[in-house]
C-alpha positions in Angstrom: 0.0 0.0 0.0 1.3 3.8 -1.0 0.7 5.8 2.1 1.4 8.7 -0.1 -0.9 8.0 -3.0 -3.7 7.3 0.1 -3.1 10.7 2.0 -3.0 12.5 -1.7 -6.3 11.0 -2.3 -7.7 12.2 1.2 -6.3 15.3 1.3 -7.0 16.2 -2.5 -6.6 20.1 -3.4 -5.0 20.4 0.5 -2.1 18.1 -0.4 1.0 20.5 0.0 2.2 19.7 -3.8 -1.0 20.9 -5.1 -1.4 24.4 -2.6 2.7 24.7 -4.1 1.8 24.5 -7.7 -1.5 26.2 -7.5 -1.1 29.3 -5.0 2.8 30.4 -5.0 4.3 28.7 -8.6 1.0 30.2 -10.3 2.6 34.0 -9.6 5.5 35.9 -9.4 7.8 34.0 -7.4 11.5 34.0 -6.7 13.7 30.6 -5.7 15.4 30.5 -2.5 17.7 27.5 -1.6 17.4 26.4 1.9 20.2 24.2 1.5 19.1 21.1 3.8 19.2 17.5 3.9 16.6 15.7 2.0 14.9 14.2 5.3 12.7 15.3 7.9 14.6 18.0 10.0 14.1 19.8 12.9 12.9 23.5 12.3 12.5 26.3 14.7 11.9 30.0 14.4 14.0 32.8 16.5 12.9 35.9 17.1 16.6 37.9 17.8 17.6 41.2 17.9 18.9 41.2 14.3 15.4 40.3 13.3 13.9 36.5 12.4 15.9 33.8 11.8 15.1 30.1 10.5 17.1 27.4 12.4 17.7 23.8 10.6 20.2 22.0 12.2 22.8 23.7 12.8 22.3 26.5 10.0 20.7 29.9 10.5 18.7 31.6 7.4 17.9 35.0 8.2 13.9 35.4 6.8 12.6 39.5 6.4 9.0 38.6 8.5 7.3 36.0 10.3 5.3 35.0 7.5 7.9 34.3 5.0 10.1 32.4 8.1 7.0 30.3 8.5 6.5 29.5 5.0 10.4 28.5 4.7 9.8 26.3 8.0 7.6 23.7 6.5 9.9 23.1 3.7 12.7 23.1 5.6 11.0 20.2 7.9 10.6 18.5 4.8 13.7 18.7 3.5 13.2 20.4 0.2 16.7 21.9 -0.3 15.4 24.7 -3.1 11.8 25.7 -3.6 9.7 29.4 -4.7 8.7 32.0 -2.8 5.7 34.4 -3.4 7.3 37.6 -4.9 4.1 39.6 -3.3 4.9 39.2 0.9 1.1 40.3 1.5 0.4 36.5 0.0 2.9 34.7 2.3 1.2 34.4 5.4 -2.2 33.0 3.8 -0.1 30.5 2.1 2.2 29.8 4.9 -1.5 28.6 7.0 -2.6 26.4 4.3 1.1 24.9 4.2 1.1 24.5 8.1 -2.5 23.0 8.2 -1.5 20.7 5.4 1.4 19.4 6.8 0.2 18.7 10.3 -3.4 16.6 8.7 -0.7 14.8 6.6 1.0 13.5 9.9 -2.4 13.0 11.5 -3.5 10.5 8.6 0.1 9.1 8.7 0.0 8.4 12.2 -4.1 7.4 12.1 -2.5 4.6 9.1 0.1 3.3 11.4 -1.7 3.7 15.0 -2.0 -0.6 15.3 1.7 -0.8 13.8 4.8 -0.5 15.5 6.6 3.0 16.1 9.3 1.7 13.2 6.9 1.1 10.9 5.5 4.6 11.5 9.0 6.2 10.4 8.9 4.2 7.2 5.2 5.8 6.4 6.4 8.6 7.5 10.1 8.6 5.3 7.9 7.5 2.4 5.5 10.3 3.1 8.0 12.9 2.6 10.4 11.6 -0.3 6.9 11.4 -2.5 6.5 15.3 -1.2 10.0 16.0 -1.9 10.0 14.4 -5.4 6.6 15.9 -6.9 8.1 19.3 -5.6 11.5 18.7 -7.3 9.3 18.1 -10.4 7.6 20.8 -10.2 10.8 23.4 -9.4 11.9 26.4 -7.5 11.5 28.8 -11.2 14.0 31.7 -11.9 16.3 33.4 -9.0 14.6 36.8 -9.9 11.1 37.1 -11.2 11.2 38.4 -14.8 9.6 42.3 -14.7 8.0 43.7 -17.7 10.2 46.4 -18.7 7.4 48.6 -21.1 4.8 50.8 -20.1 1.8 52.0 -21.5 2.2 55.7 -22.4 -0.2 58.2 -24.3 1.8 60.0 -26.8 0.0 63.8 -25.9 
């Protein structure tokens, strides 16, 4: 049995592939690389006095608001290494709740799956779980560095 295929199925438009390809690659973005391990890792956000910082492992990424720190967080936890970023920061923090929600009913079903199962075979649904994430959002990619700007403007010649 594919516990991913199963918790794509029950989660349909929620799965976090899907709010990826259909809410931030749709628009502007920009790719940022997080530059983690392709596993489930330990995330935490720091509020310092240099402003917010994203901690995986043992690396620090300095994030420009909450929103954009907690959208980088479930990635991160994920382990996708590059991935896009909304362009427009007044769209982050929408996106960054669908993300979060996603993620945590995606352990719930993982862990409802496995709940007669042994803790080991939990992990395994759970590693499976997250390579399947991992590889749909390698396929569907990060985009360009920079957004690409339209450089002309409507004038009236007067």
């Amino acid at each position: 049995m594919n516990i991913a295929a199963d918790i794509r199925t029950r989660l349909g438009d929620d799965w976090l592939p899907a709010i990826y390809l259909s809410k931030v690659r749709s628009q502007r973005t920009r790719a940022y690389d997080l530059d983690v391990p392709p596993k489930e890792n330990r995330a935490e956000i720091f509020h310092t006095l240099l402003g917010i910082e994203l901690k995986v492992g043992r690396q620090r990424f300095s994030c420009p608001d909450l929103a954009t720190a907690r959208y980088l967080c479930v990635w991160a936890r994920i382990g996708c290494p590059r991935v896009a970023v909304p362009y427009d920061i007044t769209r982050i923090s929408a996106i960054a709740d669908e993300l979060e929600t996603s993620w945590q009913k995606a352990l719930l079903f993982t862990a409802e799956a496995a709940r007669h199962e042994s803790s080991q075979t939990l992990n395994r649904r759970r590693g499976r779980l997250l390579k399947s994430i991992r590889e749909e959002m390698e396929a569907i990619g990060a985009g360009d560095a920079m957004p690409e700007f339209k450089q002309s403007t409507t004038q009236r010649n007067i």
